[in-house]
N, C-alpha and C positions, 0 to 999 in steps of 0.2 A: 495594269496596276501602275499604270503611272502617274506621276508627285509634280506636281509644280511649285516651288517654294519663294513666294516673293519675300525681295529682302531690302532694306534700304540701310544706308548708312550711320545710321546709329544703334547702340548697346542693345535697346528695347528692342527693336526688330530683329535686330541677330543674335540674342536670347530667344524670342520668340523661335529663328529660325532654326539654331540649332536644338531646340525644344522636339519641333517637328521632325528633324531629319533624324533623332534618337527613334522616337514614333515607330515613323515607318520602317526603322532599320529592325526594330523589334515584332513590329507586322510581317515584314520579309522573314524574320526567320523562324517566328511562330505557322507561317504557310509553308515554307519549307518544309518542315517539321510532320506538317500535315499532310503533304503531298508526299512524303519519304511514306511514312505510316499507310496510306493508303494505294501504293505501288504493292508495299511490301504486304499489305491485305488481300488486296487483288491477283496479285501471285500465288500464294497460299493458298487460297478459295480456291482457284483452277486448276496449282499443282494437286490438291488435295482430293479434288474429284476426279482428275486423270488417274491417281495411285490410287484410288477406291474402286473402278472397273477395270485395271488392268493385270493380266499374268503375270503369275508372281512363277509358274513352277508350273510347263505345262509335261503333264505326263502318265505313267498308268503304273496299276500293281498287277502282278500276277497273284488269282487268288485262286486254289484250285485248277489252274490249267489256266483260268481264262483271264483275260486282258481285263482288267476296272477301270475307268476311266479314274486320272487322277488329280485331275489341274485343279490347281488352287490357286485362289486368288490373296494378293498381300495384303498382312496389316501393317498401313502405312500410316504415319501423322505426321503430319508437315503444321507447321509451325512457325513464328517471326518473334523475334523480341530485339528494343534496340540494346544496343552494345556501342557506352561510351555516346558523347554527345550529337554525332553525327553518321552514326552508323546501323544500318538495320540488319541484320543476318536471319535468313530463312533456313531453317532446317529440317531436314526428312531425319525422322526415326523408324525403325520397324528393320529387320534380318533382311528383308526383299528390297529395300529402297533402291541398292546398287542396281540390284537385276532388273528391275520393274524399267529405271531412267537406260540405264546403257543396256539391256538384255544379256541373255546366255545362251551358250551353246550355236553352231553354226547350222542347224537344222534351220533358225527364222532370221537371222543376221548375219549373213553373209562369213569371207573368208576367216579364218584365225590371223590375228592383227590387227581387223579393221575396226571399226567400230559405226553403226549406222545413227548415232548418237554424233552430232558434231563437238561435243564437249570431249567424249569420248578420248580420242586418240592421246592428246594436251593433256585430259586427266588421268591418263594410264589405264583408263579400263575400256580394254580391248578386247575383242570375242576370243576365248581361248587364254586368256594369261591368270584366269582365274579356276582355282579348283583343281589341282594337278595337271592342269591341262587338259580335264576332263570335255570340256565346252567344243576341243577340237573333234569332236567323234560327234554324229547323231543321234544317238543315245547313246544312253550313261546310266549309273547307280548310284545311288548313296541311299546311307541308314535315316530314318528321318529321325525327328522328337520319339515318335510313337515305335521306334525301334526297325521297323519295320523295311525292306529292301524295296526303296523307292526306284522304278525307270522316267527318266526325262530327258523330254526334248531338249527341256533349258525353257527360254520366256524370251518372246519375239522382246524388241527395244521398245518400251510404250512411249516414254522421255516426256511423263508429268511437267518436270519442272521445266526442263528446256523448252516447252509447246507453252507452258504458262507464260513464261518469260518474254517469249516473242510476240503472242498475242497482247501483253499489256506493254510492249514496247511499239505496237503496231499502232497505240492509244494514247502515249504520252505525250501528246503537246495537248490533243481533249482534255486528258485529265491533270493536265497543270491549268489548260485555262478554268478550268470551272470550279478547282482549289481557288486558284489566284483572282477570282470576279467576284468571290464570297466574301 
């Protein structure tokens, strides 16, 4: 995308010139604009498909004596909207989003403390610092929506967003040139 602006010394040409460099400066940041928007599409899409096959709650009921299988998968919605003129925020909604990106329980993520999510640690959510501590043991209980005495593993780390993120960061000079060549 680049401008070569001839200009000679008088009025009319550098009206002319600063005419143009208004232009372009408005082109630059109408493609910005476009390139921000499509990062943050591309993110979403990926994060979105990762939270839609991944454990949200893997574990069993006892019903009658016997073990049910009872893993469930998360409803998760991820989302983008910009915020202010030069800012785009991506957001996961859904009760599972936390669990789904950093996981629970040390059954499929390693020690209490750590986190197999590298956002993880920086963001405070650690295996085990959530749930009364529950996450440190193998299995665990809680009552679900349906009243019912849920057992679980917890939910290995799927990390939707964080694998979306890398992947379209592994993309970002592609996908600025072929913004910026249109």
């Amino acid at each position: 995308m680049n401008k070569v602006i001839n200009v000679t010394l008088d009025s009319t040409s550098i009206d002319a010139a600063v005419k143009e460099i208004r232009e372009y400066a408005e082109r630059v940041r109408r493609k910005t604009d476009e390139l921000r928007e499509r990062i943050a599409e591309m993110i979403s899409n990926q994060a979105q498909a990762g939270f839609n096959t991944s454990i949200a709650d893997s574990g069993f009921m006892v019903i009658n004596g016997n073990a049910v299988d009872d893993t469930r998968f998360g409803g998760v919605t991820v989302s983008h909207s910009q915020q202010g003129e030069n800012t785009t925020v991506i957001v996961t909604d859904g009760k599972d989003a936390a669990f789904i990106e950093f996981g629970a329980g040390v059954y499929f993520n390693g020690a209490v403390g750590s986190s197999p999510n590298p956002w993880g640690v920086e963001l405070g959510y650690t295996i085990g610092s959530f749930g009364l501590g529950n996450g440190s043991k193998n299995v665990w209980g809680y009552r679900g929506d349906d009243g019912e005495i849920h057992l679980t593993h917890g939910a290995p780390a799927s990390m939707p967003l964080y694998k979306a993120v890398q992947s379209v960061t592994r993309d970002i000079e592609k996908i600025a040139r072929e913004v910026f060549s249109t």
